[in-house]
C-alpha positions in Angstrom: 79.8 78.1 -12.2 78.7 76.4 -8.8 78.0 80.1 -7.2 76.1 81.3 -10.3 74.1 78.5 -9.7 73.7 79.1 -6.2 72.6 82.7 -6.6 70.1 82.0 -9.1 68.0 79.3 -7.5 67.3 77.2 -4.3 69.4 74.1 -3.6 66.6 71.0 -2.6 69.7 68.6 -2.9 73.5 68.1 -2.7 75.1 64.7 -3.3 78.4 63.4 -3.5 78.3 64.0 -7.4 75.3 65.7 -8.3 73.9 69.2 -7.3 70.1 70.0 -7.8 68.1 73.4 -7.8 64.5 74.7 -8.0 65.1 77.3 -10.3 63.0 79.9 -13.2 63.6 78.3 -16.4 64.7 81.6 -18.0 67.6 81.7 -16.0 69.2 78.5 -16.6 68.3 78.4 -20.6 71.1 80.6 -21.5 74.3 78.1 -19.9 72.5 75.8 -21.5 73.7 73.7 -24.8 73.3 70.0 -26.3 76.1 68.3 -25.2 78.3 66.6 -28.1 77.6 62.9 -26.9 73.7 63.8 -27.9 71.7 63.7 -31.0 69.9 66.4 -32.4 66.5 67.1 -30.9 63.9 65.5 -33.3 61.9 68.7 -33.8 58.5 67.1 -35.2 58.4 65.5 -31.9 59.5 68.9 -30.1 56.7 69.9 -32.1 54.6 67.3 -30.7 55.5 68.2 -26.9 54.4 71.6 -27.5 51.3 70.9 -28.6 50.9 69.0 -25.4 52.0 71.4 -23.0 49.9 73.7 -24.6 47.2 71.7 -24.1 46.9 70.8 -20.4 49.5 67.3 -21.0 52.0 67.5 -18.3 55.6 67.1 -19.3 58.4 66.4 -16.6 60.1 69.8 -15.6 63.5 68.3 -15.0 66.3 68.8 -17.0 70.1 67.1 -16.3 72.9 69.4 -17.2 76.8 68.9 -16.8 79.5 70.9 -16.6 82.6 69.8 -18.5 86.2 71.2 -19.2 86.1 71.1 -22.7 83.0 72.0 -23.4 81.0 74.4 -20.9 77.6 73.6 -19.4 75.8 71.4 -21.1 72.6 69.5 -21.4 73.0 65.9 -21.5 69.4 64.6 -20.8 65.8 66.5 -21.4 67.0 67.8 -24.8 63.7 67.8 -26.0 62.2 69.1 -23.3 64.5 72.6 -23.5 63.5 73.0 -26.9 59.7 72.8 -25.5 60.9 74.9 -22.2 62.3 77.9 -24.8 59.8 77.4 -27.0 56.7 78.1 -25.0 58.2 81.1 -23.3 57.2 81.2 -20.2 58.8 83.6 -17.7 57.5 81.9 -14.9 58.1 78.5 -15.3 60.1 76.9 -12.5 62.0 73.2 -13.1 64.3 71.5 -11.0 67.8 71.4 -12.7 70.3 68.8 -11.6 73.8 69.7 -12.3 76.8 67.4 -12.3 79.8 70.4 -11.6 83.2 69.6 -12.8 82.3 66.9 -14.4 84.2 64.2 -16.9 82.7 62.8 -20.0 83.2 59.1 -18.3 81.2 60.1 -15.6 78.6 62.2 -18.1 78.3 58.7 -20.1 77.8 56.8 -17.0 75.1 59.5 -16.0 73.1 59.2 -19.1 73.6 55.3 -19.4 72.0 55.2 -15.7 69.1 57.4 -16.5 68.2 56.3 -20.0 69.1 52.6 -19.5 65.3 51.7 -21.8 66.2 54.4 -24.1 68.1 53.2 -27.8 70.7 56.1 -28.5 71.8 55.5 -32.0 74.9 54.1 -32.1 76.9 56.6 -33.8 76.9 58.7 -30.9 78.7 56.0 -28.6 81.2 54.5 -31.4 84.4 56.6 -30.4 86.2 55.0 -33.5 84.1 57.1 -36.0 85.3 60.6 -37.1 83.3 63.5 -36.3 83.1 64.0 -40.2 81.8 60.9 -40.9 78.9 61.1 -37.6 78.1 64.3 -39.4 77.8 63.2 -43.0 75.5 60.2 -41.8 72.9 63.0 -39.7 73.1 64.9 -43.0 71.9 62.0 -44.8 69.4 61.2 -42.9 68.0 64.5 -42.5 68.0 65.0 -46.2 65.6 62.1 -46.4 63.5 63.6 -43.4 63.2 67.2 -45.4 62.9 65.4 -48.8 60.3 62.6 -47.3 58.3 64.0 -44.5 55.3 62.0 -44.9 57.1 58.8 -44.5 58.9 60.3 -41.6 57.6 58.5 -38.2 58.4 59.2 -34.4 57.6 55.5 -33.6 60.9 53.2 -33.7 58.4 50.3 -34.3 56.7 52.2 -37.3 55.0 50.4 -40.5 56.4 50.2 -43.6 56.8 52.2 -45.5 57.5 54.7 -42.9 61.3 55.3 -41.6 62.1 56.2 -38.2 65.1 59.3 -38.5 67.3 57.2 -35.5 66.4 53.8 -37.3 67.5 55.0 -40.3 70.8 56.8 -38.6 71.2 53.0 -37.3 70.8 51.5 -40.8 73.4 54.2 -42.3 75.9 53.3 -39.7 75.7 49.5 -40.1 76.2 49.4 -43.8 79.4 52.0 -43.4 80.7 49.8 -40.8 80.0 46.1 -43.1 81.8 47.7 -45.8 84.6 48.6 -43.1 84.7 52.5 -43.8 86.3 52.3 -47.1 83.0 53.2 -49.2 82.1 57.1 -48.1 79.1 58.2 -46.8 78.5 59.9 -49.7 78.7 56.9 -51.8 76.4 55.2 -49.6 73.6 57.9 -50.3 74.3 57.1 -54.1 73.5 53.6 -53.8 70.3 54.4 -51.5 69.1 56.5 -54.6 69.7 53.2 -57.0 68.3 50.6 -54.5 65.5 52.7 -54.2 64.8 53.1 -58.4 65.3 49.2 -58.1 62.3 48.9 -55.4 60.0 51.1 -57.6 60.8 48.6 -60.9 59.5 45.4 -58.6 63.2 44.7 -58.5 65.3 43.2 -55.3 62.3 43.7 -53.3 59.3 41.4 -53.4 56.6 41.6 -56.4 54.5 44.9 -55.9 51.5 42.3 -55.6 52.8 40.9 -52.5 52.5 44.4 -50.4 49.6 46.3 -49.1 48.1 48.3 -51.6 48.0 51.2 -49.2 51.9 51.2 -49.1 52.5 50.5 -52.7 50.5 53.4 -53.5 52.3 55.6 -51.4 55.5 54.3 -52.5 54.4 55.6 -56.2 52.5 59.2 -55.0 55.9 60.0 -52.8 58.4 58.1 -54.9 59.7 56.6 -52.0 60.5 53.2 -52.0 63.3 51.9 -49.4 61.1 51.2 -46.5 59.1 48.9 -47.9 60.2 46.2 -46.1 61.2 48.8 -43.2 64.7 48.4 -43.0 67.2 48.2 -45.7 69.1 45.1 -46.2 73.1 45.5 -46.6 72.9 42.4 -48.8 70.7 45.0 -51.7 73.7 47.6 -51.0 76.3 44.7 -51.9 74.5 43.6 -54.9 74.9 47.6 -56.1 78.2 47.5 -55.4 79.7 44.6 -57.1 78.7 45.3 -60.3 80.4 48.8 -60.0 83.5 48.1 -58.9 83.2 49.7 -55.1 86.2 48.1 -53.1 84.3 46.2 -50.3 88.1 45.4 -48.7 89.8 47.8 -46.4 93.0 45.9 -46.8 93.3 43.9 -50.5 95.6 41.5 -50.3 98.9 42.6 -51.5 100.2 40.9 -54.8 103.4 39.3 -53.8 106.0 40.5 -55.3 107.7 38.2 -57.2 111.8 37.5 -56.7 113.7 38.3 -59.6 115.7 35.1 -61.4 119.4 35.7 -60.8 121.3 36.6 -64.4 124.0 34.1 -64.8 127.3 35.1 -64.1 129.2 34.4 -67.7 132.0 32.2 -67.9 135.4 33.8 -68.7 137.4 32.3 -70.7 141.4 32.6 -69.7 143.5 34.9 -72.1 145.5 33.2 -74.6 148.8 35.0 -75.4 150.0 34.9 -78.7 153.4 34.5 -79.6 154.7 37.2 -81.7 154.9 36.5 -85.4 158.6 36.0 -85.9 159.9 37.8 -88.8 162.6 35.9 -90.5 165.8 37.7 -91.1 167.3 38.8 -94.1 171.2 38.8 -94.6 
């Protein structure tokens, strides 16, 4: 992969790990995939970038890609930016492409870490005990809610209630899985959003309607979206749902003990008593 490189664009640096070119766009986009330690480009704000670009706003033309056993070339940092970079297709557009050849996913981890050390990745992404199943049943979720609720939908992690912020959210989700240690599914989870947010709209669990802005309650009713109304959701509202309907919040119940059977008496035998023949008197 190092000499494709090489033939397609002009080395302007070679370190001891990292390799970078000045290179046409076009040429790199096709090697080019998110790599499976990443989220999923937020495409409103993709959206956003364009816009931008289109407009004058300059956007950094750099883009960090890796090239890993397991799973090809990848990109592991400017995500967004390719999206914009395909997206506005331009056939002359030049960026400089660092490239990390041979690479392991430690050193792709330590790569990203060092470049996006003021950056919050949700944490799903870096928790290596979750299943892929269960990383990809909690993106679902939230991107249900993102499709299902996109005025409430914010790019801002420090957005008002009651907006929601998709990796806040994805934060949320992942914290009330792990409080109920993994044995409630995802699934489940999405359930009890759907009741904690009918008990919000009934003044219930939440504070009295009177108490919030009348900007938010209203949108609250337009929308019928309530759980951001106090911009996070508290796991102590999920527990309350749960109780009552018998959800097993223990990943290991404490086994009954079983108890130890009460040893059956061994009878007493009585000794045999012989009997002396009847004697039969004799007749002469």
């Amino acid at each position: 992969m190092e000499s494709i490189f090489d033939s397609l664009g002009q080395c302007i640096y070679d370190t001891f790990t990292h390799k970078g070119y000045l290179i046409k766009w076009k040429l790199v986009s096709p090697f080019c995939k998110k790599w499976s330690g990443n989220r999923d480009a937020d495409m409103s704000r993709v959206s956003e970038m364009i816009d931008y670009y289109n407009n004058g706003g300059y956007i950094p033309k750099i883009i960090h890609l890796a090239e890993i056993h397991n799973e090809g070339m990848v990109c592991y940092d400017g995500n967004h930016r390719k999206e914009v970079f395909n997206a506005v297709c331009d056939d002359e557009l030049t960026c400089i492409v660092d490239v990390i050849f041979k690479a392991s996913s430690i050193s792709v981890y330590n790569a990203f870490n060092n470049i996006n050390k003021s950056v919050q990745l949700p944490s799903i992404y870096v928790d290596d005990i979750l299943t892929n199943g269960i990383k990809d049943a909690i993106i679902n979720l939230v991107r249900n809610y993102e499709e299902k609720y996109k005025p409430f939908v914010s790019t801002s992690s420090r957005c008002n209630s009651p907006q929601f912020n998709r990796d806040n959210f994805t934060d949320n989700i992942h914290n009330i899985y792990k409080s109920l240690n993994g044995v409630v599914s995802i699934k489940e989870i999405g359930d009890l959003l759907e009741k904690l947010n009918f008990e919000y709209s009934q003044g219930r669990m939440c504070r009295p309607h009177s108490l919030y802005r009348p900007q938010v309650i209203n949108k609250c009713k337009k929308y019928g979206m309530w759980l951001f109304i106090d911009k996070n959701i508290p796991f102590e509202h999920i527990q309350q749902l749960i109780l009552p309907n018998g959800f097993m919040v223990s990943p290991t119940p404490t086994p009954t003990p079983t108890p130890t059977p009460t040893p059956t008496p061994t009878p007493m035998i009585s000794p045999t008593t012989t009997s002396m023949p009847e004697l039969i008197p004799m007749t002469d």
